[in-house]
C-alpha positions, -999 to 999 in steps of 0.1 A, spaced: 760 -69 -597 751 -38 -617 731 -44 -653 749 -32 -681 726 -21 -710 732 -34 -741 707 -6 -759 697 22 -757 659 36 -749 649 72 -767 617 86 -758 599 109 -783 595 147 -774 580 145 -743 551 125 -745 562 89 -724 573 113 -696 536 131 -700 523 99 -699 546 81 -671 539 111 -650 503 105 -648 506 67 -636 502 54 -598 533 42 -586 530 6 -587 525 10 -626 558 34 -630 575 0 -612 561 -28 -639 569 1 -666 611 6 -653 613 -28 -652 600 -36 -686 624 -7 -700 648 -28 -678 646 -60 -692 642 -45 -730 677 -22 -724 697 -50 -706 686 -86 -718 696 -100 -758 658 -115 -759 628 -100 -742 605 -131 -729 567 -136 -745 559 -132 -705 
């Protein structure tokens, strides 16, 4: 079952991707799914 995303995620100027480019790989992971959960879900859990 594909996500649908309910809103959208800007990034300013280049800076996250300056920033996500730096990170091991493990770390991109937790970050997409974090932007996962925040684009596709109506409430973002504390955890």
């Amino acid at each position: 079952m594909e996500e649908r995303y309910i809103r959208d995620i800007f990034y300013f100027k280049s800076y996250y991707l300056d920033f996500f480019s730096t990170l091991k790989p493990e770390v991109k992971r937790k970050f997409n799914w974090t932007l996962k959960l925040i684009g596709t879900i109506d409430r973002v859990p504390i955890k």
